[in-house]
N, C-alpha and C positions, 0 to 999 in steps of 0.2 A: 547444458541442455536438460528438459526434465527428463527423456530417458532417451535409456541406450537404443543407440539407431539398428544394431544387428542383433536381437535379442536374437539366444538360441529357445527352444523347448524348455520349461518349466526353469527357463531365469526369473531371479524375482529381483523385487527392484521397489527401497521404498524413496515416494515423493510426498514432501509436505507432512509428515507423518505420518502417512499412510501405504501399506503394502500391497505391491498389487504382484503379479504372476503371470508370464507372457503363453498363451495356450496353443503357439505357433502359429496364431494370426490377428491376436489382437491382447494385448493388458485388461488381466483383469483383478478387480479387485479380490485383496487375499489379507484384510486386515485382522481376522476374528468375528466381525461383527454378525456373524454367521450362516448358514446354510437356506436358503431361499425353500429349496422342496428336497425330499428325500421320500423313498419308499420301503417295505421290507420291516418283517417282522410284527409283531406285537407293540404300537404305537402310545406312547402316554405323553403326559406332560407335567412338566416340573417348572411352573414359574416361564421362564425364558426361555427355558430346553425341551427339548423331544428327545424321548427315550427308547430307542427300538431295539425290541427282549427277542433273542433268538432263542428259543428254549429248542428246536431242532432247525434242522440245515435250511438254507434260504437264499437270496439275494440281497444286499444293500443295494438300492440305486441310488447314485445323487445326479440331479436333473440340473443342477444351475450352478453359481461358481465356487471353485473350488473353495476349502477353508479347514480351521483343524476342527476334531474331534476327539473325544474322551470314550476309548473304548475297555472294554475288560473281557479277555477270552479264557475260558474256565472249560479245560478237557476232561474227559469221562474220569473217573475213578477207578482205581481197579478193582479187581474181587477179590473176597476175605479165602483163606488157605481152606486143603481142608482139613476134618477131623485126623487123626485128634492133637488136641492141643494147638492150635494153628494160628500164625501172624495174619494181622488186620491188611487190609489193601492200602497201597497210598493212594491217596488226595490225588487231583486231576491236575496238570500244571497252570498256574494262574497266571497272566500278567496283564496292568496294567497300566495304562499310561493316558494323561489328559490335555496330549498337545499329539494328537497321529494327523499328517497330512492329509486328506482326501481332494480327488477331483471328481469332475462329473461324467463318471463312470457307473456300471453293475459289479460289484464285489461279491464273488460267490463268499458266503459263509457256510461254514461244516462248523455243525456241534456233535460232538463225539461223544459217545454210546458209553456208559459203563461197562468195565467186564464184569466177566461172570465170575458166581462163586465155585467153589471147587465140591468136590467129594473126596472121597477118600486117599487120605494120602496125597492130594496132586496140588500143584499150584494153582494158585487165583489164576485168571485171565486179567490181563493189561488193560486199561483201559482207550478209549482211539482219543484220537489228536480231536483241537477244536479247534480253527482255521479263520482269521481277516484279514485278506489283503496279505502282506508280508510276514504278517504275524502269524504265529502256531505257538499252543501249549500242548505240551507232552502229554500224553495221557497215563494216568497215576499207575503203578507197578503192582502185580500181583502179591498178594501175600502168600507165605508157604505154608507146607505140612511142616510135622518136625521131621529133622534131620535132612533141612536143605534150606536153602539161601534164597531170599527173598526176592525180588524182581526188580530189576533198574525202572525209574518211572520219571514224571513231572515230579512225583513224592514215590519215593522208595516204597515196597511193601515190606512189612513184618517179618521178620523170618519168624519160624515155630520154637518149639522147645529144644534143646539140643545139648550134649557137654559143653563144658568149657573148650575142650582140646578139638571140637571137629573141624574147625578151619570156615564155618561157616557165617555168614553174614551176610546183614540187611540188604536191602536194593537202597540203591543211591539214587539223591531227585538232581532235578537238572539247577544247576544256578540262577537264580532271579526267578523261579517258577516255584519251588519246591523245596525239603529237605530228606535226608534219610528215614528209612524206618528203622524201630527198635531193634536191636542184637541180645544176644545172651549177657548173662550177669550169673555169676555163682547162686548156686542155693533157685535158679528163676524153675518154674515147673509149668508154668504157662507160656502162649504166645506172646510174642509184641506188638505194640503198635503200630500202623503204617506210618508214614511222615505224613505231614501236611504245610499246608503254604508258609505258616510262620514260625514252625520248630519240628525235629526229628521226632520219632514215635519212642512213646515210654518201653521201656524195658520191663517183663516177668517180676514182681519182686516178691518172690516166693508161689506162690497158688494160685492168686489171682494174674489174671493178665494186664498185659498194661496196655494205658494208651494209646488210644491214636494221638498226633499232633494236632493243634489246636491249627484254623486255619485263621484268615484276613479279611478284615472286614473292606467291605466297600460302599458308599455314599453314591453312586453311578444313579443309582433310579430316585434317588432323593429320600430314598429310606435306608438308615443305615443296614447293611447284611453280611453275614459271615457267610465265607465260601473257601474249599477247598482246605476240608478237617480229615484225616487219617483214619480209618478204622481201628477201633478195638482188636486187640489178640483175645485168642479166647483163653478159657481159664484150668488151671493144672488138674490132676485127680481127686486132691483133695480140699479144691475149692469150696463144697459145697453150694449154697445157695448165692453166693459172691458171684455177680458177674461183671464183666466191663461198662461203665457207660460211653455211649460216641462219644466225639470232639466237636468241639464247638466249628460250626463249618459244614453242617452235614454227613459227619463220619458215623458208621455203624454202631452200634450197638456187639458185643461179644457174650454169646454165653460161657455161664460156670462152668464147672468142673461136675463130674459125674451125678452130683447133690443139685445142681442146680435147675429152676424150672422156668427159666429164663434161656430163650431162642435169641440166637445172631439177629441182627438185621442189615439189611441193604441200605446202602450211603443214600442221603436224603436224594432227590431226583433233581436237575439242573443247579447241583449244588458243587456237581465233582467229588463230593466225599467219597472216604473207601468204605470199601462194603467190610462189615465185621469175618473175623475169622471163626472156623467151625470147630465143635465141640461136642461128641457124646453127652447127651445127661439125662436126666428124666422126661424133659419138654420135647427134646428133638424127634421125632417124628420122621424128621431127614432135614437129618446132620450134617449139612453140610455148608462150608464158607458163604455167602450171601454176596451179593453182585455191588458194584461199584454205583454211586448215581451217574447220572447225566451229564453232560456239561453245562455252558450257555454262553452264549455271547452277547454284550449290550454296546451300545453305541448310543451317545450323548451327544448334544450339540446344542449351541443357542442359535433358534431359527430366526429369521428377519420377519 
């Protein structure tokens, strides 16, 4: 027989080469060949595909038959720690994937908020989750002051400056989203960097601060882009005019050390990066950690 006579909900079944998907009242086709209409978001075109940019919260609709889709969901960043001496925020959690199911349904999507940067002494803020369908990315982990441990995230935040012996350490990222941020290193006198999508955040290596982790490039809009890069920790006493540069992905910027005339900055905006960590020096004005970017959500498809 070409198909099954009792199909349940969402059995699929291919004939002749081709897949089709039973919608509880009739087979339809579910080969690839793509998405008839769809609504929602920031709309372009790439050749064959439609591209819809969630840069804040929305709906996906899809109007006609089901088929796959290539999404990428990028959660807020956290915020950089604060003064002084303080870890960069992690990176917002990433994931992608370019085979996700959809039917013809409205898909609430949430793009999640950077957190904020800190003042004195206190931890980043977290950044929120960013949300399709089944899918959620973590939202990246606060960076710290010195003398505490940095925030669990999609990407870890930085811890601050701190001894060898105080027991403290980075925020962990989640698996497949993210990596750790930077920890302590002997002789470090600055903050670390948060993690970010594709490597853990650099560690202190003496005055200056280290890295954020670099983040993941993605092809989704048809131009290549980096997303989801760690912030800068910012930099020791004796850094001077030295300050951190961000991570490739969107991650902050960190100011020097007391010498320096270079301010933090906030993680690029629907990038995910973390926001740089805070620093006393001559530039600061108010000194303190800088906020996480934004997230985004994009959704690919080849339309008929």
């Amino acid at each position: 027989m070409a198909f099954p006579t009792s199909p349940s909900t969402n059995d699929t079944h291919t004939y002749g080469g081709t897949k089709y998907k039973w919608n509880g009242t009739a087979w339809q086709l579910f080969d690839g060949s793509g998405i008839g209409a769809a609504t929602g978001g920031t709309i372009t075109t790439d050749g064959d595909y439609k591209v819809h940019t969630f840069t804040s919260s929305g709906t996906f609709t899809v109007t006609t038959a089901p088929d796959y889709v290539h999404y990428l969901v990028v959660a807020g960043g956290g915020g950089g720690g604060g003064p002084p001496y303080a870890g960069g925020g992690g990176a917002g959690g990433m994931r992608e994937d370019t085979e996700f199911e959809v039917t013809a349904q409205a898909y609430t999507i949430t793009v999640g908020a950077g957190g904020a940067g800190a003042s004195n002494e206190a931890l980043g803020s977290d950044g929120a989750n960013s949300v399709f369908s089944s899918i959620t990315s973590t939202g990246g982990g606060g960076g710290s002051p010195s003398n505490q441990s940095g925030r669990n995230g999609g990407s870890g935040g930085g811890r601050g400056r701190g001894a060898d012996s105080d027991g403290l350490v980075a925020g962990t990222g989640v698996s497949g989203q993210g990596f750790a941020g930077g920890t302590h290193r002997s002789h470090a006198q600055g903050g670390h960097g948060g993690g970010g999508a594709s490597q853990i955040g650099k560690s202190s290596g003496g005055n200056p601060g280290g890295y954020g982790g670099d983040g993941l490039p993605s092809t989704i809009t048809g131009t290549k882009t980096y997303y989801a890069g760690g912030g800068a920790g910012a930099g020791g006493f004796s850094a001077g005019g030295y300050s951190t540069p961000g991570s490739i992905g969107g991650g902050g910027v960190a100011g020097g050390g007391y010498g320096s005339n270079v301010n933090s900055t906030a993680g690029t905006a629907n990038t995910g990066g973390g926001g740089g960590g805070g620093c006393y020096n001559v530039a600061s004005s108010n000194p303190t950690g800088k906020a996480g970017g934004s997230g985004v959500v994009i959704i690919r498809y080849k339309f008929q």
